[in-house]
C-alpha positions in Angstrom: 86.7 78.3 117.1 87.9 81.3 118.2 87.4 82.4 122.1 85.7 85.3 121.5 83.4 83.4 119.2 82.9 80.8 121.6 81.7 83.6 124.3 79.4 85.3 121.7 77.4 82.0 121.1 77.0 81.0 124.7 75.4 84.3 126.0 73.7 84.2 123.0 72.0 81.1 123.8 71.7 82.2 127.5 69.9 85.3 126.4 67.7 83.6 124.1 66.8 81.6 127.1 66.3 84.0 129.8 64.0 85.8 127.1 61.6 83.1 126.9 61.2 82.1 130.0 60.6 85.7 131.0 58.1 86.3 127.8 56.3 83.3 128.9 56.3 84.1 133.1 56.1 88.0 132.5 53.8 87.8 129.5 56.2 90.8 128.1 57.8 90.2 124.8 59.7 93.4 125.4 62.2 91.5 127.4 64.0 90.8 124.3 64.7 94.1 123.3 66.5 94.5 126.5 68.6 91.4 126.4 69.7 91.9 122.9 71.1 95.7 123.4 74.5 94.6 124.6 75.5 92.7 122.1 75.5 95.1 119.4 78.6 96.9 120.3 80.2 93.8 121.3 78.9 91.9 117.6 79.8 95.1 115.6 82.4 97.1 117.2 85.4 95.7 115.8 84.3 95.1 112.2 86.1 98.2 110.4 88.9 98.9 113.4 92.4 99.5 111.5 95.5 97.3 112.7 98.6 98.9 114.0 101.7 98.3 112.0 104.2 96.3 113.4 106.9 98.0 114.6 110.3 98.1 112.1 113.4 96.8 113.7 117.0 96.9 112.8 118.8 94.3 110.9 121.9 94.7 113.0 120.5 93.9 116.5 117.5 93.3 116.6 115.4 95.9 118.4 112.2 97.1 117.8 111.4 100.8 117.2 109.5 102.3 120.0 108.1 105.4 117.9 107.2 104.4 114.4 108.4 107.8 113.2 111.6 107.1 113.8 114.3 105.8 111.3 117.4 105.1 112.7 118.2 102.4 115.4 119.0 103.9 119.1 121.8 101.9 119.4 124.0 101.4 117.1 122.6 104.1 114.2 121.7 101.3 112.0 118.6 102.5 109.1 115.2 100.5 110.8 113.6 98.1 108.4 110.3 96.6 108.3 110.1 93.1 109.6 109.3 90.6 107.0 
């Protein structure tokens, strides 16, 4: 299981927790509203967020463009290609 995954569940369960022990001390079931809000961001932020394309390198020596606009190697000249 992924870290992040791992993190999720376990102040999950923690919040869940500190919910109903404070809805049952407090008598406030409102508590939960509060100790939900910061996950959503944190559950849902990520879900549509685009990759970066890895960076083309040239097939002489090896090094990675720095600027993916650019086509030719700094080096030696060489056309970049992108890496397999």
């Amino acid at each position: 299981m992924p870290r992040r995954w791992l993190w999720f569940w376990v102040l999950l369960a923690a919040s869940l927790a500190i919910t109903a022990v404070g809805t049952f001390a407090f008598r406030n079931p409102f508590l939960a509203l509060f100790l939900f809000l910061p996950f959503g961001p944190w559950m849902f932020g990520r879900r549509g967020a685009p990759e970066a394309p890895a960076p083309r390198v040239c097939p002489r020596c090896g090094t990675p463009a720095r600027n993916p606009d650019d086509e030719f190697c700094p080096r030696d000249g060489e056309r970049l290609v992108s890496p397999r």
